[in-house]
LUMTILO-940285 format. One record per atom (N, C-alpha, C): residue in three letters; x, z, y; residue number from 1; atom name. Coordinates in steps of 0.02 Angstrom, whole numbers. Example, Ala and Ser with C-alpha at 12.3 -4.5 7.8 and 13.67 -1.06 7.14 Angstrom:
// LUMTILO-940285
{residuo = ALA xx = 660 zz = 390 yy = -284 num = 1 atomo = N}
{residuo = ALA xx = 615 zz = 390 yy = -225 num = 1 atomo = CA}
{residuo = ALA xx = 660 zz = 390 yy = -165 num = 1 atomo = C}
{residuo = SER xx = 642 zz = 354 yy = -112 num = 2 atomo = N}
{residuo = SER xx = 684 zz = 357 yy = -53 num = 2 atomo = CA}
{residuo = SER xx = 645 zz = 394 yy = 2 num = 2 atomo = C}
//
This chain:
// LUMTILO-940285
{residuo = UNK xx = 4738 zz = 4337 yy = 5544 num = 1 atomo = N}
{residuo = UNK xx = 4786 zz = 4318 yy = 5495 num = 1 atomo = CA}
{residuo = UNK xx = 4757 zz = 4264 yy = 5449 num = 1 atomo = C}
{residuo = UNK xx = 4789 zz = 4204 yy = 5439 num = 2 atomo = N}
{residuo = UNK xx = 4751 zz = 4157 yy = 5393 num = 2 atomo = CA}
{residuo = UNK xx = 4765 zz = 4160 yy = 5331 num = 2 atomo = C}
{residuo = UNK xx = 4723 zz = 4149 yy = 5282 num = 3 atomo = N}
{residuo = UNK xx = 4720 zz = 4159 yy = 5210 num = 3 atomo = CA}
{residuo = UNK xx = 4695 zz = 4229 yy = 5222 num = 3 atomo = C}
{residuo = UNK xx = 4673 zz = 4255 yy = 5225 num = 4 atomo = N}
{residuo = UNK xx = 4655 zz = 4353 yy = 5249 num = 4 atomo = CA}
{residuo = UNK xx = 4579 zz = 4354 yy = 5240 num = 4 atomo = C}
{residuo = UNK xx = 4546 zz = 4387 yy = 5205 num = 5 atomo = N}
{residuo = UNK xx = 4481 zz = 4409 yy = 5206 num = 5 atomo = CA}
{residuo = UNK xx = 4477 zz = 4495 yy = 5216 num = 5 atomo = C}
{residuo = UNK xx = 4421 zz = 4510 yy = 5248 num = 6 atomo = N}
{residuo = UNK xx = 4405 zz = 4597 yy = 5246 num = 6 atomo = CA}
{residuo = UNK xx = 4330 zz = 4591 yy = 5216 num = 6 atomo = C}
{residuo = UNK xx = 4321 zz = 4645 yy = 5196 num = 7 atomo = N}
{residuo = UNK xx = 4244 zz = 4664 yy = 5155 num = 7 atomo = CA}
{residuo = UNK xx = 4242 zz = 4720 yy = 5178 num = 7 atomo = C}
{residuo = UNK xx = 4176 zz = 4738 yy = 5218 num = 8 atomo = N}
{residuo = UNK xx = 4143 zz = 4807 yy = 5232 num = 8 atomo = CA}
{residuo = UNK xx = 4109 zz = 4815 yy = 5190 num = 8 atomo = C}
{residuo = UNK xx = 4094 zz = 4881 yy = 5166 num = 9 atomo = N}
{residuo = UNK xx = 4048 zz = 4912 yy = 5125 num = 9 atomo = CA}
{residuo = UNK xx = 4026 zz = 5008 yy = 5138 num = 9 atomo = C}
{residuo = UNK xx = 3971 zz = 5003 yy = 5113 num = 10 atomo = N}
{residuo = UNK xx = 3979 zz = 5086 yy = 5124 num = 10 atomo = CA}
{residuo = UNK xx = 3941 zz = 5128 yy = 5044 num = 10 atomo = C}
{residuo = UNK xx = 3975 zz = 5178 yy = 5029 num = 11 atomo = N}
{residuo = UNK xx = 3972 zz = 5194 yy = 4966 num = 11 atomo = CA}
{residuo = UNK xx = 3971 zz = 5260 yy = 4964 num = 11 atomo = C}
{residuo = UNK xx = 3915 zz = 5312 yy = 4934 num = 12 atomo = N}
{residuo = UNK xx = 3898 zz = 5379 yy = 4958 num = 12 atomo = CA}
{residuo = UNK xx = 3895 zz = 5389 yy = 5020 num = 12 atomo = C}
{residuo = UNK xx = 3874 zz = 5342 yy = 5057 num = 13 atomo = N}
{residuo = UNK xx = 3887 zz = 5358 yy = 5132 num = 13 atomo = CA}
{residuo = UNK xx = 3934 zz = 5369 yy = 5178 num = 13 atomo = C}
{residuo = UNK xx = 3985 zz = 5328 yy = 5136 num = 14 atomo = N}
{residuo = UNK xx = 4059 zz = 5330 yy = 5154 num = 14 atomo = CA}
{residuo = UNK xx = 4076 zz = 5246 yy = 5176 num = 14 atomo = C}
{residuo = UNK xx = 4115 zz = 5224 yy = 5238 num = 15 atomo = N}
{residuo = UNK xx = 4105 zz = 5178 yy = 5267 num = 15 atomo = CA}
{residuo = UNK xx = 4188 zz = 5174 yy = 5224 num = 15 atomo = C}
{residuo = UNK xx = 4190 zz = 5095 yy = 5179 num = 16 atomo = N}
{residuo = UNK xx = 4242 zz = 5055 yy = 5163 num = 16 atomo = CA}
{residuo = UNK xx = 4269 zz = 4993 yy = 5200 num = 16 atomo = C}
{residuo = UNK xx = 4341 zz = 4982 yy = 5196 num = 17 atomo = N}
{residuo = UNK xx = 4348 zz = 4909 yy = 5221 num = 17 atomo = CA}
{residuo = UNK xx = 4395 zz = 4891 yy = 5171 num = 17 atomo = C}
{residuo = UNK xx = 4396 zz = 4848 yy = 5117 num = 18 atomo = N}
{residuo = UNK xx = 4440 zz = 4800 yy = 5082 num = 18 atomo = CA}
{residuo = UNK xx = 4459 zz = 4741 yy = 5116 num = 18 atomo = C}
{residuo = UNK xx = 4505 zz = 4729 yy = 5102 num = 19 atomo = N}
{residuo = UNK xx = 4553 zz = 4675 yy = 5113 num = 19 atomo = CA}
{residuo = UNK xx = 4608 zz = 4639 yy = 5084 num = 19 atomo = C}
{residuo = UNK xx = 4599 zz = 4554 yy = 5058 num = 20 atomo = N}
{residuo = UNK xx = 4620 zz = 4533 yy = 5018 num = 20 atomo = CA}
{residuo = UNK xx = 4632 zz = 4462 yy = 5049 num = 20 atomo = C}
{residuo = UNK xx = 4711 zz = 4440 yy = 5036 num = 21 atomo = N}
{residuo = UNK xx = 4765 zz = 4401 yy = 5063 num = 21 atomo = CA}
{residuo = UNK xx = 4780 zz = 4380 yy = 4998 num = 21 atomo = C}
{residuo = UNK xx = 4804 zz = 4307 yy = 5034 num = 22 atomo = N}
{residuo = UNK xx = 4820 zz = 4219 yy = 4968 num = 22 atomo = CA}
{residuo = UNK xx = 4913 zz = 4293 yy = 4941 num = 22 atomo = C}
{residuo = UNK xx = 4942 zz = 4331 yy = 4982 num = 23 atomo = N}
{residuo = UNK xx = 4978 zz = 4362 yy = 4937 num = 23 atomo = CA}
{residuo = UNK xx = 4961 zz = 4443 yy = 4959 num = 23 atomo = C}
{residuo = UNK xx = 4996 zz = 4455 yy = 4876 num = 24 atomo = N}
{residuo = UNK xx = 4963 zz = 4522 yy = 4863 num = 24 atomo = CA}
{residuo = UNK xx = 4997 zz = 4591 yy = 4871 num = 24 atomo = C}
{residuo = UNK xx = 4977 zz = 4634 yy = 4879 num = 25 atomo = N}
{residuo = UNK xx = 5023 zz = 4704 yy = 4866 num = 25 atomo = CA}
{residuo = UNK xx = 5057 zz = 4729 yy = 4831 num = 25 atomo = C}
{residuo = UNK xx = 5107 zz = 4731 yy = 4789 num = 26 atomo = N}
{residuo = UNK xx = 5141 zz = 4757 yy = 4730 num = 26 atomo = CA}
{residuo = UNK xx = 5184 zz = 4814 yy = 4734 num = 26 atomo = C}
{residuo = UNK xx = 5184 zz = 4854 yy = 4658 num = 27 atomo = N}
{residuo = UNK xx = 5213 zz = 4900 yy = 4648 num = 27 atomo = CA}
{residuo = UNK xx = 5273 zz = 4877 yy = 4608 num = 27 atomo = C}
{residuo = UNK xx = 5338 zz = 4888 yy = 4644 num = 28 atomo = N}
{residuo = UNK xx = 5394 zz = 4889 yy = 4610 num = 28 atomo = CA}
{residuo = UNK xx = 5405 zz = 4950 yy = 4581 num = 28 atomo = C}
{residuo = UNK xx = 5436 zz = 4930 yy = 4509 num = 29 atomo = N}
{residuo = UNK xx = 5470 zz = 5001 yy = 4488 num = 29 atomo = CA}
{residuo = UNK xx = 5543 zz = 4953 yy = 4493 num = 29 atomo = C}
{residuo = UNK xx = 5590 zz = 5037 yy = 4490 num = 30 atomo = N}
{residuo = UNK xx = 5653 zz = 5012 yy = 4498 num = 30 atomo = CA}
{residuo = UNK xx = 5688 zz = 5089 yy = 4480 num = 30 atomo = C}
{residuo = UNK xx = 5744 zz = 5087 yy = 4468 num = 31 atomo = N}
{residuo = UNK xx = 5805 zz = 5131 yy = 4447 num = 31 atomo = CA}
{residuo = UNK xx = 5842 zz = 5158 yy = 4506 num = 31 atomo = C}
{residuo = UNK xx = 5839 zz = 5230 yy = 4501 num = 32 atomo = N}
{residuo = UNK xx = 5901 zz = 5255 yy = 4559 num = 32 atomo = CA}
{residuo = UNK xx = 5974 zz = 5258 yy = 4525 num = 32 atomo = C}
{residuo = UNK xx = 6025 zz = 5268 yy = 4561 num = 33 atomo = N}
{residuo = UNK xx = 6096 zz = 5280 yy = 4541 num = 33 atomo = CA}
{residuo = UNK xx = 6074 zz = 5328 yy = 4487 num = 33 atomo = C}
{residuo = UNK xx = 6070 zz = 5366 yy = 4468 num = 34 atomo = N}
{residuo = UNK xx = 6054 zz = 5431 yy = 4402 num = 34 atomo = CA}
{residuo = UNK xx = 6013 zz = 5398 yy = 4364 num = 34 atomo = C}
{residuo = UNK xx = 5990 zz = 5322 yy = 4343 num = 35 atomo = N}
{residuo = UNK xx = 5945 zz = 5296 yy = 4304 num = 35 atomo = CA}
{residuo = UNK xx = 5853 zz = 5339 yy = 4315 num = 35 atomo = C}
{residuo = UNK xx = 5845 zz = 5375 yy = 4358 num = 36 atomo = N}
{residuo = UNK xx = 5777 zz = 5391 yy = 4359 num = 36 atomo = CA}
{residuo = UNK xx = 5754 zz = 5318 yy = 4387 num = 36 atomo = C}
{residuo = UNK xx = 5655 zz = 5346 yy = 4363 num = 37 atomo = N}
{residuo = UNK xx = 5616 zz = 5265 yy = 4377 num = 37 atomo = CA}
{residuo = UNK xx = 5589 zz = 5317 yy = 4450 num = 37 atomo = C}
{residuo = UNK xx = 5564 zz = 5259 yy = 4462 num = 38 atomo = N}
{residuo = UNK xx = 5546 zz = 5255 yy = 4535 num = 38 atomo = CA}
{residuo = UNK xx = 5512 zz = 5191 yy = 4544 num = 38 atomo = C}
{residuo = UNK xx = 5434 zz = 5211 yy = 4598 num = 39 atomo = N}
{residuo = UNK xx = 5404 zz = 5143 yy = 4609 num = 39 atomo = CA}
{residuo = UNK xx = 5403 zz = 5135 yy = 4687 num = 39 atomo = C}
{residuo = UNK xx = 5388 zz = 5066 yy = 4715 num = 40 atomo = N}
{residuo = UNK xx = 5395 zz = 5079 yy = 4779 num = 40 atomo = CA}
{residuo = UNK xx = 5340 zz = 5033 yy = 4792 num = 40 atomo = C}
{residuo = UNK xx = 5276 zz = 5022 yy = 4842 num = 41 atomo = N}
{residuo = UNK xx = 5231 zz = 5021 yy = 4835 num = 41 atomo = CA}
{residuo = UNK xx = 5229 zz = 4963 yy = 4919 num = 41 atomo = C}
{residuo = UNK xx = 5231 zz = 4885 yy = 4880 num = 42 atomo = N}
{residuo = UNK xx = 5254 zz = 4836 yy = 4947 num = 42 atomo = CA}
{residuo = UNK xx = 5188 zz = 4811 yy = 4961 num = 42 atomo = C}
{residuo = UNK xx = 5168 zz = 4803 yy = 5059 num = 43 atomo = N}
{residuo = UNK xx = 5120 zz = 4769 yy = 5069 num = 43 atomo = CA}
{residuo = UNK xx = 5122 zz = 4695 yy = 5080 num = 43 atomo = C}
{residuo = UNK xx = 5070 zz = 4665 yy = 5069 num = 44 atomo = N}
{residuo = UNK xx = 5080 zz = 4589 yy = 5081 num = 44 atomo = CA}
{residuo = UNK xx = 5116 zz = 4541 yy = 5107 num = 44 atomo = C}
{residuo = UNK xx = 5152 zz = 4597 yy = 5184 num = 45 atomo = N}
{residuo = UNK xx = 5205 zz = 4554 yy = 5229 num = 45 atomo = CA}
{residuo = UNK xx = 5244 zz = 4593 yy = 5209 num = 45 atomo = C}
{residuo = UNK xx = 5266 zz = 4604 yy = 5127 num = 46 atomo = N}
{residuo = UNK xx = 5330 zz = 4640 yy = 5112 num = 46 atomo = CA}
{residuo = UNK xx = 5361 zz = 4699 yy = 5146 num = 46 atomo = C}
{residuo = UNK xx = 5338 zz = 4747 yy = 5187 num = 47 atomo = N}
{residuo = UNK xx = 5348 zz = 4824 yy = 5204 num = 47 atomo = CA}
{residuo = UNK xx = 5329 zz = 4870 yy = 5138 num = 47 atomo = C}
{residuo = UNK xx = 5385 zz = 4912 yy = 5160 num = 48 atomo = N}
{residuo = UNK xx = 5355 zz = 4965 yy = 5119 num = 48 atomo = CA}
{residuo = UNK xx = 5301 zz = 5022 yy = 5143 num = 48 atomo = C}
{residuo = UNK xx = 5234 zz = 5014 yy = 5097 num = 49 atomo = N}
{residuo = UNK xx = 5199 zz = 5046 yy = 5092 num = 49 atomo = CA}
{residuo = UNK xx = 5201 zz = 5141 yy = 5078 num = 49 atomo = C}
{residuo = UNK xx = 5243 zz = 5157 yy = 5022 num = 50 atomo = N}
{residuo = UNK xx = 5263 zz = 5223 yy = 5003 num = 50 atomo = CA}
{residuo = UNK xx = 5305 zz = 5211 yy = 4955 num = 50 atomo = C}
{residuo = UNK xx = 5344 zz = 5265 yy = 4934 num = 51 atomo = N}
{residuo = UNK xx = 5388 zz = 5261 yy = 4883 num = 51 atomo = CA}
{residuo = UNK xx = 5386 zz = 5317 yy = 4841 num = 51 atomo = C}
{residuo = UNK xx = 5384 zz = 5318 yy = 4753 num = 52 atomo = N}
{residuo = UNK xx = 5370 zz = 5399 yy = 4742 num = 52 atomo = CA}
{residuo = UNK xx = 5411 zz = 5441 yy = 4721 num = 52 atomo = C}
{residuo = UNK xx = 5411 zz = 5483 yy = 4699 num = 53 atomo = N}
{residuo = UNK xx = 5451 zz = 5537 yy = 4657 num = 53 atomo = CA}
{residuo = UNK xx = 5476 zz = 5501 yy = 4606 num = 53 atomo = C}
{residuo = UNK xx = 5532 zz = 5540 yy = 4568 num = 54 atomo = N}
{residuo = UNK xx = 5590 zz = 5504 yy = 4523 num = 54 atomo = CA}
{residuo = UNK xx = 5557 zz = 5542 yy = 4458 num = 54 atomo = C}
{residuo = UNK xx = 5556 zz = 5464 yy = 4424 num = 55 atomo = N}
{residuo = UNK xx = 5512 zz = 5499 yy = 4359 num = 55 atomo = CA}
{residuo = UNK xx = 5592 zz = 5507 yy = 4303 num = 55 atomo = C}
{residuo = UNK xx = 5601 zz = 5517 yy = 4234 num = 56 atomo = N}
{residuo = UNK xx = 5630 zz = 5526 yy = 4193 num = 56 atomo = CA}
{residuo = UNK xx = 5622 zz = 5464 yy = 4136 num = 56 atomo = C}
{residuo = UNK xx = 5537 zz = 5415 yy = 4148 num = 57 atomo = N}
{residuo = UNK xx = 5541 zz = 5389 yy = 4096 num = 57 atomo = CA}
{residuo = UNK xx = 5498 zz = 5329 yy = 4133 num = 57 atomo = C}
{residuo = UNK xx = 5488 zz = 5257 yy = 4104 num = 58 atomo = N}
{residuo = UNK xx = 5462 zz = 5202 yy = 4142 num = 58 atomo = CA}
{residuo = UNK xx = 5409 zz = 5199 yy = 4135 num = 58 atomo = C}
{residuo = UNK xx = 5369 zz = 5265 yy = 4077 num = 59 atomo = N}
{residuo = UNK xx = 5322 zz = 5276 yy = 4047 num = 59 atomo = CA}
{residuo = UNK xx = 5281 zz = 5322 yy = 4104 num = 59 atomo = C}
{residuo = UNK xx = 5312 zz = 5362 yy = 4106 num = 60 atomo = N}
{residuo = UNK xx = 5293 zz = 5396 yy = 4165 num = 60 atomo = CA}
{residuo = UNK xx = 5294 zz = 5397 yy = 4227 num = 60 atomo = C}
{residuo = UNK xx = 5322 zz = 5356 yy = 4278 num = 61 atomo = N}
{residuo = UNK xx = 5327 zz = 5312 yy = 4316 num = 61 atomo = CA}
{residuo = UNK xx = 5252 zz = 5246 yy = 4350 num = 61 atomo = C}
{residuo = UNK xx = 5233 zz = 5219 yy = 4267 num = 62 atomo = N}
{residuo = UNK xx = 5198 zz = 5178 yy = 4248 num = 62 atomo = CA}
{residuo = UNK xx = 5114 zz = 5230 yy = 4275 num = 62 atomo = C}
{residuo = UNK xx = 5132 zz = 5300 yy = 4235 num = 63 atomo = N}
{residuo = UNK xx = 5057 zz = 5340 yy = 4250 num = 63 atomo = CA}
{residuo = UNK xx = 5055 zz = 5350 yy = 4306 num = 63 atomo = C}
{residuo = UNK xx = 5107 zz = 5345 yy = 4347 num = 64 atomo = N}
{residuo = UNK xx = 5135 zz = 5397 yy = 4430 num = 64 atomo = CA}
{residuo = UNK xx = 5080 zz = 5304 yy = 4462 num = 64 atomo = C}
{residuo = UNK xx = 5100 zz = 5247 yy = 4454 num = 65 atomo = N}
{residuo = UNK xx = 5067 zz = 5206 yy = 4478 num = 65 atomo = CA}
{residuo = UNK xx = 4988 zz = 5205 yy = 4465 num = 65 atomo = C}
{residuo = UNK xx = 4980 zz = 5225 yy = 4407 num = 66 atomo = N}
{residuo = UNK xx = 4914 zz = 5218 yy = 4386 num = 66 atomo = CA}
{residuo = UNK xx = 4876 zz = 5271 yy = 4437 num = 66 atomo = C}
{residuo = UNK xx = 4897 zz = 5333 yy = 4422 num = 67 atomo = N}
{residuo = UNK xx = 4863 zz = 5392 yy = 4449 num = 67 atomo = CA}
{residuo = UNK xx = 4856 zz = 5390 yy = 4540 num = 67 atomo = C}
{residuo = UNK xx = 4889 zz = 5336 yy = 4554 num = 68 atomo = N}
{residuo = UNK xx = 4874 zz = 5298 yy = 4625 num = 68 atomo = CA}
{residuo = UNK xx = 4828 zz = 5256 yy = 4646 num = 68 atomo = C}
{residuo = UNK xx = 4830 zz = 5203 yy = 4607 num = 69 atomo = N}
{residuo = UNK xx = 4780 zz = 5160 yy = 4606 num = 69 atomo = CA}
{residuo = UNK xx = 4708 zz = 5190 yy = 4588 num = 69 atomo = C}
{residuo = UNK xx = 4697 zz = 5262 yy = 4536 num = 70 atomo = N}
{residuo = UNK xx = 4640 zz = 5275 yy = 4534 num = 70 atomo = CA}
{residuo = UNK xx = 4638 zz = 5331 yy = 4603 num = 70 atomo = C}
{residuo = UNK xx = 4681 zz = 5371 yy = 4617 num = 71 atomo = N}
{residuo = UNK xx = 4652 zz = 5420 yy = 4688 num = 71 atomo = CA}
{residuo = UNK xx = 4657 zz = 5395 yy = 4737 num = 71 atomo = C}
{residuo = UNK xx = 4701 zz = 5343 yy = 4741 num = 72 atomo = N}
{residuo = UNK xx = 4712 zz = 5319 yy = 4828 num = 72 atomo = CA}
{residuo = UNK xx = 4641 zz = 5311 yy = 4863 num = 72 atomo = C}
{residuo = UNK xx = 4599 zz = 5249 yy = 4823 num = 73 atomo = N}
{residuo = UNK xx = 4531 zz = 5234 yy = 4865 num = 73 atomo = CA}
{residuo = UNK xx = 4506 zz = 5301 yy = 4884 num = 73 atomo = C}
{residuo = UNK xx = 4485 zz = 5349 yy = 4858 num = 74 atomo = N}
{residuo = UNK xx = 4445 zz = 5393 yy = 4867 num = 74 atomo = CA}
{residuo = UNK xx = 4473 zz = 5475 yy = 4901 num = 74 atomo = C}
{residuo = UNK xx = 4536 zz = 5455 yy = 4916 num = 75 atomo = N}
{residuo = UNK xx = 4595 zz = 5507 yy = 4923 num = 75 atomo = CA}
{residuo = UNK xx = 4565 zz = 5498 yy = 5027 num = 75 atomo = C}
{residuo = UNK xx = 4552 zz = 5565 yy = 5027 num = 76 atomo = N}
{residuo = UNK xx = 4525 zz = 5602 yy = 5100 num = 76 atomo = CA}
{residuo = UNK xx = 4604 zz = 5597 yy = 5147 num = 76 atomo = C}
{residuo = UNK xx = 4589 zz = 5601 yy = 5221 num = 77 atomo = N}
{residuo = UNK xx = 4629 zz = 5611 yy = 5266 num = 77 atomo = CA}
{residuo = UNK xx = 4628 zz = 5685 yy = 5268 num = 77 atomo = C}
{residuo = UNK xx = 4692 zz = 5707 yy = 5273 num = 78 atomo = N}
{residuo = UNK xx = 4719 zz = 5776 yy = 5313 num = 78 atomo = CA}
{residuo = UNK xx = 4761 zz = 5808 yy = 5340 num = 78 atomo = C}
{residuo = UNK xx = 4730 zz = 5798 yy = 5406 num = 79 atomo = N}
{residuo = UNK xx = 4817 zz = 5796 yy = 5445 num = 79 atomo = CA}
{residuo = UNK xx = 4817 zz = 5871 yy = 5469 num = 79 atomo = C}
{residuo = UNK xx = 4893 zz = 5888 yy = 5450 num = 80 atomo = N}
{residuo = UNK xx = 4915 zz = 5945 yy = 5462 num = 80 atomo = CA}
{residuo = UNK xx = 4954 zz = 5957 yy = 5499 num = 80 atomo = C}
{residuo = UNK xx = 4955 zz = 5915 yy = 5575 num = 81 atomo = N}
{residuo = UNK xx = 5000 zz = 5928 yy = 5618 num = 81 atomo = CA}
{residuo = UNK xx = 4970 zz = 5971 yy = 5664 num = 81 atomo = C}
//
């Protein structure tokens, strides 16, 4: 992919790969029909990434993004199929 960089790294002995593109990933917030917030979480070629739970306030919504951006990196696989 051009414009596209990856970065390996390994950290506690945990093998990373970052990756960073001329465009970026963004979190939309946005409103359902009932005015709840809601964010939806777009990758670089504009797919949606995830979408979350319906918050009550844009405030809280705002932490629902935050509290992503800090667990996602470090957030374990577990598949329960």
């Amino acid at each position: 992919m051009a414009g596209c960089s990856y970065t390996f790294y390994t950290k506690g002995g945990r093998f990373f790969m970052s990756f960073s593109s001329m465009a970026s990933a963004k979190f939309l917030i946005k409103k359902n029909v009932s005015e709840q917030y809601y964010f939806v979480l777009k990758a670089p070629n504009g797919e949606t990434i995830a979408t979350s739970e319906f918050y009550t306030t844009k405030q809280a919504c705002k932490l629902g993004i935050e509290a992503v951006r800090k667990y996602a990196p470090i957030a374990q696989e577990e598949d329960l199929t």
